[in-house]
C-alpha positions, -999 to 999 in steps of 0.1 A, spaced: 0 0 0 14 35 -11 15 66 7 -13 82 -13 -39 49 -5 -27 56 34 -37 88 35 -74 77 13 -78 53 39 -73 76 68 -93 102 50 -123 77 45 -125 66 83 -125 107 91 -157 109 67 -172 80 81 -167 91 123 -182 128 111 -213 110 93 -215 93 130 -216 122 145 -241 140 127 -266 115 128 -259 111 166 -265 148 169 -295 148 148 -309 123 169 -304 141 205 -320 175 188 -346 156 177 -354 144 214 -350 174 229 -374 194 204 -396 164 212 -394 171 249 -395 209 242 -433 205 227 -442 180 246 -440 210 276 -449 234 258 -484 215 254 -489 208 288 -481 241 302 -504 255 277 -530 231 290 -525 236 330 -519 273 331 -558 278 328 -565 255 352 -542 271 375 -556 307 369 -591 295 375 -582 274 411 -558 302 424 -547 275 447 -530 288 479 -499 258 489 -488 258 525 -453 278 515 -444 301 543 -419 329 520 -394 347 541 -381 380 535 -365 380 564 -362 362 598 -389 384 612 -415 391 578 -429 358 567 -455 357 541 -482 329 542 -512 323 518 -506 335 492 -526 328 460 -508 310 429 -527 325 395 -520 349 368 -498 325 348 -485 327 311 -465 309 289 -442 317 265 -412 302 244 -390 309 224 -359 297 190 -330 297 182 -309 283 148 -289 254 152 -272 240 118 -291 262 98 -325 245 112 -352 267 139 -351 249 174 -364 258 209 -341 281 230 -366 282 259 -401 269 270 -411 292 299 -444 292 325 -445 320 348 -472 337 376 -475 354 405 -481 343 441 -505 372 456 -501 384 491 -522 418 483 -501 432 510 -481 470 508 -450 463 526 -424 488 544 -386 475 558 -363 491 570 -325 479 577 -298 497 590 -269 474 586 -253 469 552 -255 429 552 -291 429 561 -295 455 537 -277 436 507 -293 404 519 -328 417 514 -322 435 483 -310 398 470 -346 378 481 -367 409 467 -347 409 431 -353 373 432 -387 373 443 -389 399 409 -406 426 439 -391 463 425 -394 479 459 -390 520 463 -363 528 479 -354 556 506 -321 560 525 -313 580 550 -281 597 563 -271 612 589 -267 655 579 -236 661 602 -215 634 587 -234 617 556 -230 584 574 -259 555 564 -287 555 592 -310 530 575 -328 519 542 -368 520 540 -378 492 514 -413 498 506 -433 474 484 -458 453 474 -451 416 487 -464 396 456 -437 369 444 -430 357 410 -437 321 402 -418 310 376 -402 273 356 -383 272 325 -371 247 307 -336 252 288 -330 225 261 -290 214 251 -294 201 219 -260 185 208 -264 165 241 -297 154 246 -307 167 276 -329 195 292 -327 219 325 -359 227 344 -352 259 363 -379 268 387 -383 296 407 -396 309 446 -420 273 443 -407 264 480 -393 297 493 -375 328 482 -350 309 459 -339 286 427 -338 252 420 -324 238 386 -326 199 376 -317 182 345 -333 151 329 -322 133 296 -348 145 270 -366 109 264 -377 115 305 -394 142 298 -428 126 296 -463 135 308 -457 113 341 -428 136 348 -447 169 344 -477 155 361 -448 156 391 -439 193 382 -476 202 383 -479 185 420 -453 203 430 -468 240 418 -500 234 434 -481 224 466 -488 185 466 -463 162 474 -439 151 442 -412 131 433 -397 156 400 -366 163 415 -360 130 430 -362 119 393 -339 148 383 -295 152 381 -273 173 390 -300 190 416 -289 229 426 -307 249 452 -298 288 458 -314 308 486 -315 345 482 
């Protein structure tokens, strides 16, 4: 064998591991865009039934050690989703459902101490409250004497699915379901199923579920 046939040969088992590869690829989008409308569906389908129930879990939010927030009404939700191009082809970038959780309640804090202060700012940004703000200093030496937050104590609601393509899987991100914070999960795309979601919706009307005990790579963050 020449020189020339080695480098054919070579050349040929190059082609062969890139034709591999593309059809592997092709099949994980596939699954994901599968999963991707399969969600979109049935958030279209539950978000009405969750507007019309308002449900009210037992979720105690806590902006603070001493302010918690009980009751409040789950309603008002949307959804939405987005594309993207990948390889020339339109694909999901996002599949989104998001509400509010209703406290009806005009709230007024006030912190004096720069780690309370930055703490609280943190739960209401994630909470999605825009809160106006008043500080005060002191006229003799412009020192900080406290922050008055003043606001109205209704919480976003939020999940999200975000689809990776090229590898088959999906991330749920849900948001302020449990408390003041965000959990993320991933799932390989053929899980995503109506068994699983049926487990999602439990968990936004407050039942008891088993979706993140069927999820990887779990992440909680607390505001």
């Amino acid at each position: 064998m020449g020189f020339l046939d080695d480098l054919k040969r070579q050349a040929a088992a190059l082609n062969g591991q890139s034709s591999i590869d593309a059809a592997a690829l092709a099949r994980n989008a596939a699954l994901v865009e599968a999963a991707c409308k399969t969600t979109l569906h049935y958030f279209m389908e539950l978000a009405p039934q969750l507007n019309v129930l308002q449900l009210k879990p037992r979720v105690r939010f806590s902006l603070d050690s001493r302010t918690p927030l009980d009751g409040l009404a789950r309603g008002g939700f949307t959804v939405d989703s987005r594309q993207q191009r990948l390889r020339d082809q339109p694909v999901f970038d996002h599949v989104v459902m998001h509400g509010m959780q209703v406290s009806g309640q005009t709230m007024t804090m006030t912190k004096d101490f720069p780690p309370e202060i930055e703490r609280l700012e943190g739960r209401l940004r994630q909470a999605g409250i825009s809160p106006s703000v008043d500080t005060v200093r002191d006229p003799d030496n412009n020192r900080l004497q406290h922050v008055k937050f003043k606001f109205l104590a209704d919480i976003i609601v939020a999940v999200k699915l975000v689809p990776d393509h090229d590898n088959g899987r999906v991330r749920f991100q849900m948001s302020n379901l449990d408390a003041i914070e965000s959990v993320s999960a991933e799932f390989p795309a053929h899980a995503v199923t109506t068994g699983l979601l049926d487990e999602l919706a439990r968990w936004l009307t407050g039942e008891p579920h088993q979706f993140l005990k069927q999820g990887e790579n779990v992440k909680r963050v607390e505001a």
